[in-house]
Rosetta silent file (secondary structure, phi, psi, omega in degrees, C-alpha in Angstrom):
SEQUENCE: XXXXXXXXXXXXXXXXXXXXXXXXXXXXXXXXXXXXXXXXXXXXXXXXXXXXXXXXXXXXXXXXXXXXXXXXXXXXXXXXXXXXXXXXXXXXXXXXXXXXXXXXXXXXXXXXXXXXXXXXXXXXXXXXXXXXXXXXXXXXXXXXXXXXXXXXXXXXXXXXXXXXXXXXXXXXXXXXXXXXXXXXXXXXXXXXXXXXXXXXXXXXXXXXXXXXXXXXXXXXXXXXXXXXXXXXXXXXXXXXXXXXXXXXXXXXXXXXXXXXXXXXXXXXXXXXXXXXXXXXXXXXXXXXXXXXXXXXXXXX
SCORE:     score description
SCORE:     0.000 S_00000001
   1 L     0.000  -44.187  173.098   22.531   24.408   -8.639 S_00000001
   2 H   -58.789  -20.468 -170.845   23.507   25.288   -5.054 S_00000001
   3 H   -91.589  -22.192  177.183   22.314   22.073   -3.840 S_00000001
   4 H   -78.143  -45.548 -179.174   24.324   20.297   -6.493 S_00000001
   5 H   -70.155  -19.271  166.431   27.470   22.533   -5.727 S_00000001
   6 H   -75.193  -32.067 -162.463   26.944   21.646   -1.933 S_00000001
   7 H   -67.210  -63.857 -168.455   26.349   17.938   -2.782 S_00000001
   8 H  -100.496   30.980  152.232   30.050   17.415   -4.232 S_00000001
   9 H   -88.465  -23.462 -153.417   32.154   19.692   -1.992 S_00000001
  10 H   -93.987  -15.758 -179.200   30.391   18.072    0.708 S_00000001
  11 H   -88.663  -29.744  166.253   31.411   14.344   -1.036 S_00000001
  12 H   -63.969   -9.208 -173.737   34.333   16.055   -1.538 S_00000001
  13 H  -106.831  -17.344  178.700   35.255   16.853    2.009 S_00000001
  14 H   -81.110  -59.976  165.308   33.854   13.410    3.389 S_00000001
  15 L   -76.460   23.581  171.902   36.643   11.413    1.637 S_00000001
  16 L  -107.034   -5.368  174.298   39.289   13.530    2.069 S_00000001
  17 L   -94.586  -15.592 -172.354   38.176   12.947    5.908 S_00000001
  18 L   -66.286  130.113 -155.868   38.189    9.463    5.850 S_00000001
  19 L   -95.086  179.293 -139.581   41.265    8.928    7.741 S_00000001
  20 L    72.247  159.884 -161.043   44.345    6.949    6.288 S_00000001
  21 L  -125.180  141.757 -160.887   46.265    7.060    3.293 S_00000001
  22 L   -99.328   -4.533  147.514   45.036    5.679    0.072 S_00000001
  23 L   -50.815  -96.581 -114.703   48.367    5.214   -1.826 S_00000001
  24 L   -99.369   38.091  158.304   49.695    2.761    0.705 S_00000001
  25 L  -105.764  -54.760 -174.248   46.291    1.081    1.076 S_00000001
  26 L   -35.560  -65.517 -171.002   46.942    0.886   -3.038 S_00000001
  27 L  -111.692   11.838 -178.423   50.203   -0.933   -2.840 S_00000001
  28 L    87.516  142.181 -151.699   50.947   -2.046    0.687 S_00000001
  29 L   -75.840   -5.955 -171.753   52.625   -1.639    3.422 S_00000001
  30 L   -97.346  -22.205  143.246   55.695   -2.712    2.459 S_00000001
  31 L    17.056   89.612 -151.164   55.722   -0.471   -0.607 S_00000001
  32 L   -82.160  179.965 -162.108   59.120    1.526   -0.594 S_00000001
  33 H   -58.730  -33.366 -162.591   58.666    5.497    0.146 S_00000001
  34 H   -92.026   -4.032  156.480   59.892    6.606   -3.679 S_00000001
  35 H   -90.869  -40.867 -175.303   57.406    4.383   -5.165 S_00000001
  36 H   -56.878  -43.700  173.595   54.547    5.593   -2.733 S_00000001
  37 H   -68.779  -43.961 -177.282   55.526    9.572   -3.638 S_00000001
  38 H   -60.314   -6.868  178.064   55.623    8.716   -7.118 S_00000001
  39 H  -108.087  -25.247  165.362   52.076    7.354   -7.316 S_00000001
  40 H   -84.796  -23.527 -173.249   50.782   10.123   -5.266 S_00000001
  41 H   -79.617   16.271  157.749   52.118   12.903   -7.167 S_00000001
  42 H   -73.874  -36.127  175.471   50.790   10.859  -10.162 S_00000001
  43 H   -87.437  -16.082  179.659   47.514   11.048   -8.656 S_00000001
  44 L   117.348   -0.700 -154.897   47.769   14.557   -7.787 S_00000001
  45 L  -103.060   16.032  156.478   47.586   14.186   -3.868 S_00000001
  46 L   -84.012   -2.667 -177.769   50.700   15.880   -3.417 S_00000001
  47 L  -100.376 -170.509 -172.751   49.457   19.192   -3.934 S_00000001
  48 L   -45.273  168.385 -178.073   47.588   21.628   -1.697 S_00000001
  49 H   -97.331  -22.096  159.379   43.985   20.402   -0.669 S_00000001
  50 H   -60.575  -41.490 -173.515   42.368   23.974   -2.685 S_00000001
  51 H  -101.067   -3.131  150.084   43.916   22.794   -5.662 S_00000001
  52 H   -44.244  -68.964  151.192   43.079   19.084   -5.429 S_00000001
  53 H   -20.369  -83.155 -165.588   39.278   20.639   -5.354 S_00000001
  54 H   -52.012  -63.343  179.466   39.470   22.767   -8.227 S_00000001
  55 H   -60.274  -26.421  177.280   40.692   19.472  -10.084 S_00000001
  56 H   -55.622  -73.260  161.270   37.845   17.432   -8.583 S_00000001
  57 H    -1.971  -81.729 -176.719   35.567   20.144  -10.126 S_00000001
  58 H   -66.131  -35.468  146.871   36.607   20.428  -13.492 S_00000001
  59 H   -42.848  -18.030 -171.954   36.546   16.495  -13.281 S_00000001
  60 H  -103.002  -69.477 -163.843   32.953   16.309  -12.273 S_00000001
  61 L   -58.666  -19.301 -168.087   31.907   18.992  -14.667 S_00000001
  62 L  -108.706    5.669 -149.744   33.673   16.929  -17.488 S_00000001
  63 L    28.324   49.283  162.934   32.733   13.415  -16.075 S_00000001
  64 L   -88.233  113.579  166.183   36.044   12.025  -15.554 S_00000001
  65 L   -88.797   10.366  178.222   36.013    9.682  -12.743 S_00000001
  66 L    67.157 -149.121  168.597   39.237    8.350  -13.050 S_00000001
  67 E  -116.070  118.714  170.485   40.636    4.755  -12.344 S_00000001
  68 L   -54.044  149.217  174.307   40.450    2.753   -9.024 S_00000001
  69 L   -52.107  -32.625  174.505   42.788    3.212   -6.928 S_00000001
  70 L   -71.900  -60.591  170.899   42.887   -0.858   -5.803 S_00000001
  71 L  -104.519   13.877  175.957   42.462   -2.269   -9.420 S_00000001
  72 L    82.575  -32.677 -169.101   43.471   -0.071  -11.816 S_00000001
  73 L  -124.490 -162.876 -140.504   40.424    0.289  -13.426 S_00000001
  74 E   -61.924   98.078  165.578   38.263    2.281  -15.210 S_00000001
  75 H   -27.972  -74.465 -170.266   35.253    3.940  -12.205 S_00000001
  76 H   -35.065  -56.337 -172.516   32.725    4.243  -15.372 S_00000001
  77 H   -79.369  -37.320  131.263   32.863    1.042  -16.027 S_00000001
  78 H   -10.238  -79.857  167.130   33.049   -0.547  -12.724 S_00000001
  79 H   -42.494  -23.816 -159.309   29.976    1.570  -11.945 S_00000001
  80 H   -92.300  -25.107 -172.768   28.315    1.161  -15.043 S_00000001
  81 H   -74.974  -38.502  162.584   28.425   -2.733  -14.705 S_00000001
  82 H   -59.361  -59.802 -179.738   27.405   -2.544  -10.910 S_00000001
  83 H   -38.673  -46.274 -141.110   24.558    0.411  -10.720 S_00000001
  84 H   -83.736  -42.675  154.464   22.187   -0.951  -12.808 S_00000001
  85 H   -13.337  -90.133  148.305   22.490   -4.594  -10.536 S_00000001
  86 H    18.232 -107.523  164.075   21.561   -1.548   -7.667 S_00000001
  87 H   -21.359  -78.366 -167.740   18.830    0.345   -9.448 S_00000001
  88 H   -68.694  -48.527 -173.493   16.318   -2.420  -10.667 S_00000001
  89 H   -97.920   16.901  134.175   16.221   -4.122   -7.071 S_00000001
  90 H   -81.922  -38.212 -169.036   15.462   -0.880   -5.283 S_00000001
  91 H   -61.013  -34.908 -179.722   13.237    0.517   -7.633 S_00000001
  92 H   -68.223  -52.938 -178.060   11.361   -3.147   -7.440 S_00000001
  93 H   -18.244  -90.175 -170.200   11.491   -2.660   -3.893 S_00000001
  94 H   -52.512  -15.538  168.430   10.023    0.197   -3.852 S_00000001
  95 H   -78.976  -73.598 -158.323    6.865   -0.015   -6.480 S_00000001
  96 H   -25.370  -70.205 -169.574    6.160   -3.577   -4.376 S_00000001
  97 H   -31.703  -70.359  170.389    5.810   -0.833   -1.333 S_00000001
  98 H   -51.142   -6.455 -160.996    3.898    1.371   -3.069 S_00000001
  99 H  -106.099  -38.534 -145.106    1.936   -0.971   -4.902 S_00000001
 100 H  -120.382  -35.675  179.143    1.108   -3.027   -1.762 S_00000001
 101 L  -101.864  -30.198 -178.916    0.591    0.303    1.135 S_00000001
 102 H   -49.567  -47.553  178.928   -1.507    2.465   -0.868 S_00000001
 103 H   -73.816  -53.211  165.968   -4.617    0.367   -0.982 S_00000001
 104 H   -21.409  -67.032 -157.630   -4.010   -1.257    2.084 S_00000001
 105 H   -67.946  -42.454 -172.233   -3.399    1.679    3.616 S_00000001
 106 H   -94.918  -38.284  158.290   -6.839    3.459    2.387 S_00000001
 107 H   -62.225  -27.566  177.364   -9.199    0.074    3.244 S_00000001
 108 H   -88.248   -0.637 -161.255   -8.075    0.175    7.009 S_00000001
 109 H   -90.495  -45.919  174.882   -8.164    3.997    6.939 S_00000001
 110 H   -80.783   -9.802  113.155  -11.984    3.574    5.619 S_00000001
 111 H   -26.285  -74.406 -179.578  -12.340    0.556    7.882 S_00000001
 112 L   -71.137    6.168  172.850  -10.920    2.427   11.203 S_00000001
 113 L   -74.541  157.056 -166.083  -12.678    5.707   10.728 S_00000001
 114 L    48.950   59.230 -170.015  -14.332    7.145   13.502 S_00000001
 115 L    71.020  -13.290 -171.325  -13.216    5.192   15.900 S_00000001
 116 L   -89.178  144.212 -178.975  -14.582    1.536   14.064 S_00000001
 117 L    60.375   80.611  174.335  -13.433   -2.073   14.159 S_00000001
 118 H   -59.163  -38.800 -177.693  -11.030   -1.077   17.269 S_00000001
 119 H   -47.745  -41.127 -155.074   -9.826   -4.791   16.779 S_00000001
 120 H   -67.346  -83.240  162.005   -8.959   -4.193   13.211 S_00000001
 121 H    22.193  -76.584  177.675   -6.848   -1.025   14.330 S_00000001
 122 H   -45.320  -58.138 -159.883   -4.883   -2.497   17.313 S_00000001
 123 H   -65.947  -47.644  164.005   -4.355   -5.597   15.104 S_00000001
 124 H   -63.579  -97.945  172.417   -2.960   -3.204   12.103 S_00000001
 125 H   -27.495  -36.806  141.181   -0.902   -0.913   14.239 S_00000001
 126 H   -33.983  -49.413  177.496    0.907   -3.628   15.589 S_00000001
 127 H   -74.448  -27.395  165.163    1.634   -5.571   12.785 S_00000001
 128 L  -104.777   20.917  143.183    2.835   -2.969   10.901 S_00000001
 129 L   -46.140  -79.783  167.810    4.700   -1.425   14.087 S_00000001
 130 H   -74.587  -25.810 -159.870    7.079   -4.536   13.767 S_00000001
 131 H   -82.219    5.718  177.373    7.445   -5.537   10.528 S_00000001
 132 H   -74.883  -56.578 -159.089    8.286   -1.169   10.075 S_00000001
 133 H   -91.727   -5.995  174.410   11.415   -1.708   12.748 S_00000001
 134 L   -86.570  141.627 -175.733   12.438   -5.416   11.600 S_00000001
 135 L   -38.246  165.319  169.792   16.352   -4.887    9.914 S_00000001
 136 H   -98.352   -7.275  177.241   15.677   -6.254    6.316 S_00000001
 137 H  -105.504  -15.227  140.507   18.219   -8.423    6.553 S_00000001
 138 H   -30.922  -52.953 -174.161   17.180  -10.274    9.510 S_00000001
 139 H   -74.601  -14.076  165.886   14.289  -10.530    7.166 S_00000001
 140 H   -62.605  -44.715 -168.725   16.503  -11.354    4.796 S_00000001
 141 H   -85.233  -35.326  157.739   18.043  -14.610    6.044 S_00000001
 142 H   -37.032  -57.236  150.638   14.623  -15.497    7.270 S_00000001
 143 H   -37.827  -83.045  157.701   13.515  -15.818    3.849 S_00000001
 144 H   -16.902  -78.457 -157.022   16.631  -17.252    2.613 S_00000001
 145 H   -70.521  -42.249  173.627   16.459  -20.048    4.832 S_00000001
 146 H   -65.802  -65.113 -164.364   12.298  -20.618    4.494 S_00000001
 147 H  -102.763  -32.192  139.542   11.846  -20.537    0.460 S_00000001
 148 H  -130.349   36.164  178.460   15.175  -21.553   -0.346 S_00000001
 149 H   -96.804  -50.037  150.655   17.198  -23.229    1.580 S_00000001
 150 H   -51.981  -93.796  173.351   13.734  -25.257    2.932 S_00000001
 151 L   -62.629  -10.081  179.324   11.520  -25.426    0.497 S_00000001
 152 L    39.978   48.581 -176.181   13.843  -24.761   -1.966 S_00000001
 153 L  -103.092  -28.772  178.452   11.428  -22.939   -4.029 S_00000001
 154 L  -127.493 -158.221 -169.164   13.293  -20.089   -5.187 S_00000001
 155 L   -84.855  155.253 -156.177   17.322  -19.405   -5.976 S_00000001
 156 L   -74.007  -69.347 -176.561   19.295  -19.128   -2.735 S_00000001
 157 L  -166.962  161.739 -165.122   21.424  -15.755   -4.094 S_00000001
 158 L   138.227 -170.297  170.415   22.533  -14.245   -7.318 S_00000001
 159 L  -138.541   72.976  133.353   20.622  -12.111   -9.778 S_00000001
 160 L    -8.029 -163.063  163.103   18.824  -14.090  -12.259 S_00000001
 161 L  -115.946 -175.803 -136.584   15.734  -14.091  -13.921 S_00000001
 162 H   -27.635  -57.146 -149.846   12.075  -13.153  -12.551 S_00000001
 163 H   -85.046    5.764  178.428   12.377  -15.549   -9.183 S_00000001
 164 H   -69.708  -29.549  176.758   16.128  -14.444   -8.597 S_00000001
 165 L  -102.575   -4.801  164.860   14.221  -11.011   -7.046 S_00000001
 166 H   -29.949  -52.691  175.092   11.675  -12.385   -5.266 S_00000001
 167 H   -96.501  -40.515 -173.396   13.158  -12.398   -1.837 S_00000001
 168 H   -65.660  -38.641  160.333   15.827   -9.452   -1.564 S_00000001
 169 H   -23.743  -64.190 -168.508   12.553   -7.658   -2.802 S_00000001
 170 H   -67.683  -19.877 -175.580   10.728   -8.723   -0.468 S_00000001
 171 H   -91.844  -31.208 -179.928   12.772   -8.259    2.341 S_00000001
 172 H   -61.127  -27.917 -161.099   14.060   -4.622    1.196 S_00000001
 173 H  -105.446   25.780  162.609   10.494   -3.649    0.623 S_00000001
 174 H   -38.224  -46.279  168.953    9.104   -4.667    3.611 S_00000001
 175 H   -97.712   14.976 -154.531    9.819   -2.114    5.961 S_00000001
 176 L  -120.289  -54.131  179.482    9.112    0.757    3.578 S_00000001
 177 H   -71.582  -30.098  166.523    5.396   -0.705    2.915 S_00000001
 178 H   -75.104  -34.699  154.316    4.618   -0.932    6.543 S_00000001
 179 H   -87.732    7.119  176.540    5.378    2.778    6.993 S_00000001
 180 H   -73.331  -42.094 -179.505    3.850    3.822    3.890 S_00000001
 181 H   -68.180  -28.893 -173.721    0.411    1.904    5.450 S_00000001
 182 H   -73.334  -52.624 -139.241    0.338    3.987    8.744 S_00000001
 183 H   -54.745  -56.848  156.982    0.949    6.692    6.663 S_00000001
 184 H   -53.572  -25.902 -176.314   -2.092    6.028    3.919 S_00000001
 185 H  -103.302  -26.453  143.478   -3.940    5.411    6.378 S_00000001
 186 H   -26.849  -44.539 -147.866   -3.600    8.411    8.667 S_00000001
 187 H   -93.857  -38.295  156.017   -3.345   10.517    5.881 S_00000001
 188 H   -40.894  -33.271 -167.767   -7.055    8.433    4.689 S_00000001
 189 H  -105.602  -13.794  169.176   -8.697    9.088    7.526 S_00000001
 190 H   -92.672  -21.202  171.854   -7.890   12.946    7.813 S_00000001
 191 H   -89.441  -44.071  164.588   -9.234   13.494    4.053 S_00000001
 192 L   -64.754  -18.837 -166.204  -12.356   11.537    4.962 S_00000001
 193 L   -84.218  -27.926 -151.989  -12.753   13.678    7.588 S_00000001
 194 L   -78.117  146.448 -178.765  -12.455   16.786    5.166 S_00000001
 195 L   -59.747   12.781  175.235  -16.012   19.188    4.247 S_00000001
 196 L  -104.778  -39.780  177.052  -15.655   18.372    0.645 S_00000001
 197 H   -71.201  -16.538 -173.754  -15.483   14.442    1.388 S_00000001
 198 H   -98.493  -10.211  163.022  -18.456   14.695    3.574 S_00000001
 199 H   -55.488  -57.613 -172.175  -20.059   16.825    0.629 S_00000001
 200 H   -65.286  -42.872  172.906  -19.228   13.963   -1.820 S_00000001
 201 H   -89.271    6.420  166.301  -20.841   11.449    0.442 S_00000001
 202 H   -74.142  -36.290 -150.874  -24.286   13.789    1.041 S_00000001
 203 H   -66.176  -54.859 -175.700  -23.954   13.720   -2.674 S_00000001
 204 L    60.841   60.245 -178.300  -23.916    9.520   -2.585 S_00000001
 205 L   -73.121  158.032  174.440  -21.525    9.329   -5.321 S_00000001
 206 L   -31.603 -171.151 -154.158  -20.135    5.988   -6.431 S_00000001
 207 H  -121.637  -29.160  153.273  -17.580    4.548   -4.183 S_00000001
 208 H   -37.483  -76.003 -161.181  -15.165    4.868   -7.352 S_00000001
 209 H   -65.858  -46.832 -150.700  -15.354    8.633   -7.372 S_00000001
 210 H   -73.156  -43.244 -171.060  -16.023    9.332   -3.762 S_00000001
 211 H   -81.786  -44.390 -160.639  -12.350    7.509   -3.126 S_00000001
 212 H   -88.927  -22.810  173.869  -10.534    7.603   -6.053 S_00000001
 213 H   -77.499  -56.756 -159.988  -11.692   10.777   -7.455 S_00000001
 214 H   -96.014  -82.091  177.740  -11.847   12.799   -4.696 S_00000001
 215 H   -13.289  -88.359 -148.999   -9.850   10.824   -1.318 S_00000001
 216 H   -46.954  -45.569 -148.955   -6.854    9.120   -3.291 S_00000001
 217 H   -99.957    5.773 -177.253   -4.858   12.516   -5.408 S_00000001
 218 H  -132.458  -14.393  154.197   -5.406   14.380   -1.966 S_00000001
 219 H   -67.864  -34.418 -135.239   -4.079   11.911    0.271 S_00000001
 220 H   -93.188   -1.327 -168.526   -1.540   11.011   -1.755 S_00000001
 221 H   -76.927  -27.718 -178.462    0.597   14.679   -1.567 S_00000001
 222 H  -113.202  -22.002  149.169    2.535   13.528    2.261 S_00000001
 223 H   -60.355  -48.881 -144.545    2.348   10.165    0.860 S_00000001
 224 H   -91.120  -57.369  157.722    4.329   10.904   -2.271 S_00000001
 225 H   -16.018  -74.625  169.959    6.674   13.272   -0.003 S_00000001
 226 H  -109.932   18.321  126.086    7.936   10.445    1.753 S_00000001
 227 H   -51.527  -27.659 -172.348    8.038    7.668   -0.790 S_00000001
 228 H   -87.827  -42.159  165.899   10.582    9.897   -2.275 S_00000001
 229 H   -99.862   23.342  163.283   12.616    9.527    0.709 S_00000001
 230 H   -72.119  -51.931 -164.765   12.111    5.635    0.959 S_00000001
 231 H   -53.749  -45.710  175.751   13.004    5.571   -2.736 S_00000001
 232 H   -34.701  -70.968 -175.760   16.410    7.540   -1.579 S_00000001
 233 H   -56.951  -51.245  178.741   17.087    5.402    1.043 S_00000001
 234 H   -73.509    0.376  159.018   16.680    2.102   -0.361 S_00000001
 235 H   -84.899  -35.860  144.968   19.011    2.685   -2.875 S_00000001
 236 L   -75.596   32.029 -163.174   21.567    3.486   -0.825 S_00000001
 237 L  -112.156  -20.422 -154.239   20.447    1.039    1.772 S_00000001
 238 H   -66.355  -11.283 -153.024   20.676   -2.144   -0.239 S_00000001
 239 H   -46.441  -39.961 -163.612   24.566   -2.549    1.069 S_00000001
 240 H   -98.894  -34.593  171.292   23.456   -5.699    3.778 S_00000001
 241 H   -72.282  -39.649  171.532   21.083   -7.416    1.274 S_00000001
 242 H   -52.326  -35.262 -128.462   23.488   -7.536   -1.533 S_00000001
 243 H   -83.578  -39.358  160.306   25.786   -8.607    0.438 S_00000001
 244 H    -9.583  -74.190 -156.578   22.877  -11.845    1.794 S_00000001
 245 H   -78.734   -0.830 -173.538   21.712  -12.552   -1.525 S_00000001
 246 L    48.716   40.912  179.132   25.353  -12.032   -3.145 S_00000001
 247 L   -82.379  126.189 -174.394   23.563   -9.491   -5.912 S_00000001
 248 L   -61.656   43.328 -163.218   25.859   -8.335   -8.255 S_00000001
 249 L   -94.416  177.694 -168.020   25.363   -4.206   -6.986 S_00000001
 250 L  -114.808   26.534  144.428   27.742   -1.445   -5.674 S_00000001
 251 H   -58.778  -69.180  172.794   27.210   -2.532   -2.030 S_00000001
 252 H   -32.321  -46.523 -177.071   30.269   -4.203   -1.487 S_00000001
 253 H   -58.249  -38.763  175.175   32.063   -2.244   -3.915 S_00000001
 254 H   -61.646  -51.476 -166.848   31.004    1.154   -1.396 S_00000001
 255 H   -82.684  -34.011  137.499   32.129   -0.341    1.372 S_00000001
 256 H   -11.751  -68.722  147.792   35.250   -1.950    0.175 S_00000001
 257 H   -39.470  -63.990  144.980   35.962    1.267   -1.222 S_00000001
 258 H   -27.020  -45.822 -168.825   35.463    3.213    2.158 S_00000001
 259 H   -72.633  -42.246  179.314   37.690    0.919    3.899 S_00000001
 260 H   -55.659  -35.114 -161.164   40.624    1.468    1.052 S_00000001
 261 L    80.414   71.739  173.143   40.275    4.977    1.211 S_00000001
 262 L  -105.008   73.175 -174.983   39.663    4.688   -2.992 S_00000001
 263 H   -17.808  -80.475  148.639   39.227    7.965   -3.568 S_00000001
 264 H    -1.233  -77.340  176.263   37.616    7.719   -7.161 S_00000001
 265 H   -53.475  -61.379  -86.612   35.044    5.114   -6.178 S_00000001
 266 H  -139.553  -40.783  166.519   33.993    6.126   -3.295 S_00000001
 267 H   -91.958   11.025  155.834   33.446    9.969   -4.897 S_00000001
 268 H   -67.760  -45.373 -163.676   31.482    8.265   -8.191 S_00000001
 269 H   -92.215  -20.200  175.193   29.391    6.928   -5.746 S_00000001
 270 L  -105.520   15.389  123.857   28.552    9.297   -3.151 S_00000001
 271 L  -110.534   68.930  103.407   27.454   11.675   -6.202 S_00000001
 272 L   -45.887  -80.667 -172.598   25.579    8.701   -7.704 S_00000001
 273 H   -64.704  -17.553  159.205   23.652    8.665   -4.681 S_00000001
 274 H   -77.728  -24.614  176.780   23.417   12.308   -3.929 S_00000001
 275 H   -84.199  -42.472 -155.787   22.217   13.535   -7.334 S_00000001
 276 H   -51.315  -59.154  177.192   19.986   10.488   -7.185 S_00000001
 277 H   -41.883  -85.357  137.815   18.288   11.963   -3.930 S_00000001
 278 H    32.595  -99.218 -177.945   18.116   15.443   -5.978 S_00000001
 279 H   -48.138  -24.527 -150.980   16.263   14.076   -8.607 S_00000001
 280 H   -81.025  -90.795 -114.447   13.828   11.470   -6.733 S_00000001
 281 H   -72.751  -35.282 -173.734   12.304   14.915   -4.749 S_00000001
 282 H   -51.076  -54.924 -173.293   12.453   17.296   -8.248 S_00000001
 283 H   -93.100    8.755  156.939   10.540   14.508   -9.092 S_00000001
 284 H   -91.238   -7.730  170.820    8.350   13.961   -6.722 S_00000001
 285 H   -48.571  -73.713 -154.351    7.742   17.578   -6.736 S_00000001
 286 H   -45.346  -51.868 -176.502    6.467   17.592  -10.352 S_00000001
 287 H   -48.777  -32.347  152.179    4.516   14.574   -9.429 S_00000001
 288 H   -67.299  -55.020  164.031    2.429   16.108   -6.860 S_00000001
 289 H   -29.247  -44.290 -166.207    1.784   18.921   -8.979 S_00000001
 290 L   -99.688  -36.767  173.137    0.347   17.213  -11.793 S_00000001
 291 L   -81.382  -43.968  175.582   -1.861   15.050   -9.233 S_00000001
 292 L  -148.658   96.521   96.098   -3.408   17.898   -6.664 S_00000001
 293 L    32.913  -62.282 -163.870   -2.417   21.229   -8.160 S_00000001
 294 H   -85.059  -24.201  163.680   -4.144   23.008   -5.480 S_00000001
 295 H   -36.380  -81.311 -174.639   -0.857   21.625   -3.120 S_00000001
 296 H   -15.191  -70.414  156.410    0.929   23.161   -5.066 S_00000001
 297 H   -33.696  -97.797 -155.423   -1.210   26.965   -4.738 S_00000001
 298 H    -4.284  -63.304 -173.107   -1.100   26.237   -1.394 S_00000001
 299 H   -79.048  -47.430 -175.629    2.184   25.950   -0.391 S_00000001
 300 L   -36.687    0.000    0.000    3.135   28.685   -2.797 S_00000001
């Protein structure tokens, strides 16, 4: 609850800092002054900035989000029509990451142990070195321009069906799966190292067990840890790929909103994305719990 009560005074104090005034962004500069007071004290932003708060509050607690400020309309619905746009191509990002550095990550980590394959190593730390640090949307237009614009194998930009997510996928989840692979595999090669794993192979249990059983749910606790703040990030990250792939999402709409000073939007959306953060780590908490337990002990 504290972290939620920090979350919107703190959204609340970032757009009330954003400098400019968001009536006369509303209706322009030419706008005369007795129409400009009359629309702020319609919005309320003639009073004090404590009792502005207190209505923000009671608005939050009741979920009224109001109207934009630009168009008139309804923030729910705006939002509700956008998010989802949002949602589904980070979340694909991110299982592609996850889907794609976990294994990875644990064959070069069992590959590179003890010093072995040096080649392999070098060749893996590089490769995922850059492709960690290239922008996705460099990698975005790279795409773009190779599969469809060239080959004209999939659609150019939009949101579609299956092959419409193919590339802003690929390019959001790009950098997320190359640091999830040092990561598995660091985190692989310190658990092979551990007196229970070297038990399990005196033992000379399947190869099933020895990794998947024992290795994988005890690796996977500073893996899971920071997949949760990948997951964070690419949903509020997507802002340069939407705007690439023209996916119908509430990048534009944030920053648009930012620029207006549109109060409303701009504080639907920064707790969108702050409870979202919230939840991903409650739930990556739980998730680690329910996988290695004994973390859990631990840290307690």
């Amino acid at each position: 609850m504290i972290a939620l009560f920090l979350l919107v005074t703190g959204v609340f104090g970032m757009v009330h800092a954003i400098p400019g005034d968001p009536v006369r962004n509303a209706l322009g500069a030419n706008a005369a002054p007795s129409i400009v007071a009359a629309k702020r004290h319609m919005l309320g932003l003639d009073q004090s900035l404590w009792h502005q708060y207190l209505t923000y509050l009671d608005d939050v607690v009741h979920a009224r989000f109001g109207n934009s400020l630009i168009t008139g309309l309804s923030v729910k619905n705006m939002l509700g029509q956008q998010l989802p746009a949002t949602i589904s191509l980070a979340v694909s990002a991110f299982v592609v990451a996850v889907l794609v550095s976990i294994p990875l990550g644990m064959v070069i980590g069992v590959l590179t142990r003890d010093g072995r394959r040096r080649g392999v190593d070098v060749g893996f730390g590089a490769t995922t070195g850059i492709l960690s640090v290239l922008p996705d949307f460099v990698l975005g237009v790279i795409l773009q321009f190779l599969f469809a614009v060239t080959l004209k194998a999939l659609p150019v930009a939009g949101q579609g069906g299956f092959s419409s997510y193919v590339l802003p996928v690929l390019a959001l989840a790009t950098w997320p799966a190359a640091l999830l692979m040092r990561i598995v595999r660091v985190e692989t090669q310190r658990v092979l190292n551990q007196e229970y794993m070297r038990t399990a192979r005196a033992k000379r249990l399947p190869w099933r067990l020895e990794y998947l059983r024992h290795a994988l749910p005890n690796l996977l606790t500073s893996t899971l840890t920071i997949s949760g703040l990948i997951l964070a990030s690419l949903l509020a990250g997507t802002v340069l790929i939407e705007k690439i792939f023209a996916w119908p999402g509430v990048g534009a709409q944030l920053v648009s909103s930012t620029l207006a000073k549109d109060f409303p939007v701009v504080q639907a959306l920064g707790l969108f994305f702050g409870v979202s953060v919230l939840l991903i780590n409650l739930s990556v908490d739980v998730v680690i719990a329910v996988i290695n337990p004994q973390s859990t002990i631990k840290e307690g």
